[in-house]
C-alpha positions as CSV (number, residue, x, y, z in Angstrom):
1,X,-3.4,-32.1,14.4
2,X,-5.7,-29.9,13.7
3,X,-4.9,-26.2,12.6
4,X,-8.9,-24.4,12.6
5,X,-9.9,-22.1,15.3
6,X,-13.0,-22.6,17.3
7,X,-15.0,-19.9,17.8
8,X,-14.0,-20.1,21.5
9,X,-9.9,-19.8,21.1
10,X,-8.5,-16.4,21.6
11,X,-6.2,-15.2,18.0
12,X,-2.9,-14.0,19.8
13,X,-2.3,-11.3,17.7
14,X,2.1,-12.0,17.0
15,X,0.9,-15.6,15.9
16,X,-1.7,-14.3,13.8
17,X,1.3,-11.8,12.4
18,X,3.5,-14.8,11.9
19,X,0.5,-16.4,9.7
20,X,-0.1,-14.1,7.6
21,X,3.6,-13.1,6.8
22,X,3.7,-16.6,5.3
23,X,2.3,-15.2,2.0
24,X,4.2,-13.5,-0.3
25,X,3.0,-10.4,-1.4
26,X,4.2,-7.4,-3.9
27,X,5.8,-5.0,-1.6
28,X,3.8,-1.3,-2.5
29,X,3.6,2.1,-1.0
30,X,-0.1,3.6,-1.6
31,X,0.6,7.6,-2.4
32,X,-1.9,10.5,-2.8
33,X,-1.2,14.3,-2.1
34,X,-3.4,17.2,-1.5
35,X,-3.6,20.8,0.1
36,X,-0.9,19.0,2.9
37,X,1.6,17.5,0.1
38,X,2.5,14.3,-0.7
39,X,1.5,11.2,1.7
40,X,2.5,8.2,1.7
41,X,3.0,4.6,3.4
42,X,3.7,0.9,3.0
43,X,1.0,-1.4,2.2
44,X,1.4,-4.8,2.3
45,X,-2.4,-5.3,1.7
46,X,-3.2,-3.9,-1.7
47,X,-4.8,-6.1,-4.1
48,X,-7.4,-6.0,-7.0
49,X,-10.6,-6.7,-6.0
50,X,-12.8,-7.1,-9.4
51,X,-11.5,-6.5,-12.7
52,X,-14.9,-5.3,-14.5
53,X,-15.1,-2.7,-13.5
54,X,-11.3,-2.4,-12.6
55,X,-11.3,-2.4,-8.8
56,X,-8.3,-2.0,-6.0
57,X,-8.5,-2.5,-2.3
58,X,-6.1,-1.2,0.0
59,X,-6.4,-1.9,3.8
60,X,-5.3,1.6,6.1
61,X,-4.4,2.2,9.9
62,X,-7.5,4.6,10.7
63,X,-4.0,6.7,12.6
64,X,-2.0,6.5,9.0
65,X,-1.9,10.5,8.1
66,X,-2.2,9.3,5.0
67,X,-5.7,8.5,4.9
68,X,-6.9,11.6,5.2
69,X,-4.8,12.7,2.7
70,X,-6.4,9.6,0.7
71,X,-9.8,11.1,1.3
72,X,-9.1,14.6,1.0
73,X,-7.3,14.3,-2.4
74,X,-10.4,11.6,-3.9
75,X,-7.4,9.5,-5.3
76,X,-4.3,7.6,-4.8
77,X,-1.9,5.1,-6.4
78,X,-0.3,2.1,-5.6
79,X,3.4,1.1,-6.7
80,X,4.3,-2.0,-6.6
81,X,8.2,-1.4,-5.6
82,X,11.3,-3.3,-8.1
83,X,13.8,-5.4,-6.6
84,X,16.5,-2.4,-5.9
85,X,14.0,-0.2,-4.4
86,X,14.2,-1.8,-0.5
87,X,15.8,0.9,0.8
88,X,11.9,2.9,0.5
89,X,10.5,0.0,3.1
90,X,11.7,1.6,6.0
91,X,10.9,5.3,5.8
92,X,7.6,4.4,4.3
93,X,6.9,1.5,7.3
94,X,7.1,4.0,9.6
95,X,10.9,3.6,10.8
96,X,13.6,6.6,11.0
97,X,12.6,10.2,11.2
98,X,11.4,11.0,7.6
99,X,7.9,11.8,8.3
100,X,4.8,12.8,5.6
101,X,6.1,14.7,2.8
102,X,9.7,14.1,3.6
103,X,9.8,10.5,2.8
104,X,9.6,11.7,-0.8
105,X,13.0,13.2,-0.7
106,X,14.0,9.3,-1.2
107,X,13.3,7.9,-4.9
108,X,12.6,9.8,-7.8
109,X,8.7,10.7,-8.2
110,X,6.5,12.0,-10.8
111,X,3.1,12.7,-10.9
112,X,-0.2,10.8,-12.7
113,X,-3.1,11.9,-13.9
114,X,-5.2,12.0,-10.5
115,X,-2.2,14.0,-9.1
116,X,-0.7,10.8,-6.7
117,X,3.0,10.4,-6.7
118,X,4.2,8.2,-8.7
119,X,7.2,6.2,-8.0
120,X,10.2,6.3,-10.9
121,X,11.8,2.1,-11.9
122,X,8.7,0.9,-9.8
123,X,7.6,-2.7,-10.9
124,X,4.3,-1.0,-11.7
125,X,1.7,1.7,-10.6
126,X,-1.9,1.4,-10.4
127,X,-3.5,5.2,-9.9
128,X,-7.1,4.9,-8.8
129,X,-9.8,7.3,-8.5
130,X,-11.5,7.1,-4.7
131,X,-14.7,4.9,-4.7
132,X,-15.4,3.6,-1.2
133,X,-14.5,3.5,2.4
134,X,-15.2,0.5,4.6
135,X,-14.4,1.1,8.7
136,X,-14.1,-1.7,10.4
137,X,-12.2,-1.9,13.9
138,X,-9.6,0.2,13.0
139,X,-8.8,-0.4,9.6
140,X,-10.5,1.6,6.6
141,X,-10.9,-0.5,3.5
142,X,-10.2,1.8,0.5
143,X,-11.7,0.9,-2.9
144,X,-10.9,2.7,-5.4
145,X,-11.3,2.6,-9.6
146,X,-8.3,2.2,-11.9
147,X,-7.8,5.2,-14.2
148,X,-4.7,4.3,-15.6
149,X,-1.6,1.6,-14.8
150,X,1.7,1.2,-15.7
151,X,3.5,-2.3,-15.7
152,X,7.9,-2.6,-16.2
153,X,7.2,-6.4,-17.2
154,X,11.6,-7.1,-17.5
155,X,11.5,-5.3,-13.8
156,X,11.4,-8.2,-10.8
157,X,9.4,-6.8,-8.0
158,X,10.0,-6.5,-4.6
159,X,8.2,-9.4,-2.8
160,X,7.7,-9.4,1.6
161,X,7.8,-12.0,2.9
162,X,7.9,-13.2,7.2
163,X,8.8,-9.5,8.2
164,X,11.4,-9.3,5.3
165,X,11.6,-8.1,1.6
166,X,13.1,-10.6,-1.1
């Protein structure tokens, strides 16, 4: 049996979900704050792209509020959540009533040197300085140079993995 799509066959978009929940992938919430406070949301698409010069990519609903806040601030940082931290996958997916700037009344946070929240026990916490924006459809592909990281190497990370966290 074959598994490749012609160019014909329609994707169904749940199937395509199911697919690509069958990676496992560091569970992070991409931060930034300006003028409108902290922003923030989970990103289950935030990867390095090269490491010279030291590159991350981070995929964003065009509708996320925090964009804007991405592009207004010129920076943002990615933590990579630790194993105890679950509880931040809601609130930051978008579920429950904490909204913007009050999702960060869960967790502790501090602050790096671009100004993006930084998560407190997080596995680990790239801050990046904004380099690019790529539309496409409705996705914005955000580029943006490391400035600084932090790594908890004795810390195991929070993983997703088909719709869940492990």
């Amino acid at each position: 049996m074959s598994h490749a799509a012609t160019p014909e066959q329609v994707i169904d978009i749940r199937t395509f979900w199911q697919a690509v929940g069958l990676r496992a992938v560091g569970t992070a919430i991409v931060t930034a704050e300006a003028g409108d406070g902290p922003r923030g949301f989970l990103a289950l698409s935030a990867t390095h792209l090269t490491a010279e010069p030291p590159l991350m990519m981070i995929s964003v609903d065009k509708k996320t509020s925090a964009l804007q806040t991405i592009l207004d601030a010129g920076h943002f940082a990615i933590n990579y959540l630790a194993g105890g931290q679950a509880d931040l996958v809601g609130p930051f997916g978008g579920k429950g009533d904490l909204k913007g700037a009050d999702r960060f009344q869960m967790g502790r946070w501090g602050r790096l040197a671009t100004g993006a929240p930084a998560l407190d026990g997080a596995a680990g916490v790239i801050d990046c300085r904004l380099e690019e924006v790529i539309e496409r459809f409705g996705t914005a592909i955000v580029i943006g140079r490391v400035v600084a990281f932090s790594a908890t190497p004795d810390v195991t990370p929070l993983v997703s993995y088909k719709g869940g966290t492990l």
